[in-house]
N, C-alpha and C positions, 0 to 999 in steps of 0.2 A: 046484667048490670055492666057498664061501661066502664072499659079502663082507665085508671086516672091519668088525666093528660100532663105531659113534663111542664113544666111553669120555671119562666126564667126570671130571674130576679125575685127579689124580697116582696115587693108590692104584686109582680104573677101569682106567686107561689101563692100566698094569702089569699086572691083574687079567686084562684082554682076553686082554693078548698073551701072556700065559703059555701054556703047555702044557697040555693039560686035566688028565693026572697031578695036576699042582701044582694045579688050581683041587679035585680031588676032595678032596685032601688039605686042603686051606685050607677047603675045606665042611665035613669031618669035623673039626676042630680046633674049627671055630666051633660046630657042634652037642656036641660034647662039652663044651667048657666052657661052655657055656649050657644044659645039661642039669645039670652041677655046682653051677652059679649057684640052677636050682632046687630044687635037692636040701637047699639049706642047711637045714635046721630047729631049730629048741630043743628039745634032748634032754627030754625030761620032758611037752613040749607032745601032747594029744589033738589028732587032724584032726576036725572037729566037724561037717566039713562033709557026713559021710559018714553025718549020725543024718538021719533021717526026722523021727521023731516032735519038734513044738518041745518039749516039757519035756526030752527028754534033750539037745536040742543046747542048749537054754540051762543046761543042769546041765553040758553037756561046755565051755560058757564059762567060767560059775561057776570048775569047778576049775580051766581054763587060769588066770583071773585070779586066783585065789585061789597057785598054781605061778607064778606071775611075781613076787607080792606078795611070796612068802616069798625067792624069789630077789632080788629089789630086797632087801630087809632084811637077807639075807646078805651083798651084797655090801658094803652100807652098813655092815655091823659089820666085815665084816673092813677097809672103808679107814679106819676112824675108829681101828681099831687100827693099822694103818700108819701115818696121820697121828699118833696120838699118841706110838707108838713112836721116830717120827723129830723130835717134839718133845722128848721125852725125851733123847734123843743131841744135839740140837740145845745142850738146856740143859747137858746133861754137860761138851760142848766147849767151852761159852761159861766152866764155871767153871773148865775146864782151862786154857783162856786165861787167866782172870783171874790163876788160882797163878802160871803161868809168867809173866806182865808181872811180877807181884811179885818174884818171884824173879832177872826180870833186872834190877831197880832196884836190889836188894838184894847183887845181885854187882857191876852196876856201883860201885855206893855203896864195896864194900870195894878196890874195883879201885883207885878214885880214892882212895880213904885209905893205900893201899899207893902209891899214886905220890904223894902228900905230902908224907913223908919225905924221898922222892929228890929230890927238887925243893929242896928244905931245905937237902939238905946239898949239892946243888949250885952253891946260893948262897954257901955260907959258905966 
């Protein structure tokens, strides 16, 4: 039987004295999502790395950057239409506000001219 090996830190320590099952499983976990982690790419993007000849990997640049540009400017249109959208709402509600203060100064106003009278005639 083999001696146990020193494990540094909380997560080695752990890591030792597990059962091999659990450490194959924890090996498989970590190479899968770090297989995913590389996988990630931008739908649309050439791998450029795969041209030989330089004029076509700097033409497979070209398009990538020319395929990011158009995407940078789509995205830049569509938030400029969200931000102004949501200025537009912003200003809708400010002049919703404004009608409604009005309207409750103007009910106050009649509120207090109906309580007037009664005041009036509770003096006399």
């Amino acid at each position: 039987m083999p001696a146990p090996r020193k494990a540094s830190g909380a997560f080695a320590a752990r890591f030792v004295y597990t059962c091999p099952m659990q450490r194959i499983i924890a090996a498989a976990v970590i190479v899968v999502t770090t297989a995913a982690a590389q996988a990630q790419d931008i739908r649309g993007l050439e791998v450029c790395t795969a041209e030989k000849a330089m004029e076509r990997r700097t033409s497979c640049l070209q398009s990538n950057v020319e395929f990011l540009q158009q995407a940078l400017t789509k995205q830049a249109r569509e938030t400029k239409a969200r931000l102004d959208a949501a200025d537009r709402e912003a200003a809708a509600r400010t002049r919703e506000i404004a009608a409604l203060k009005a309207e409750l100064a103007s009910l106050r106003a009649e509120i207090a001219a109906l309580k007037k009278p009664a005041v009036e005639k509770e003096k006399k």
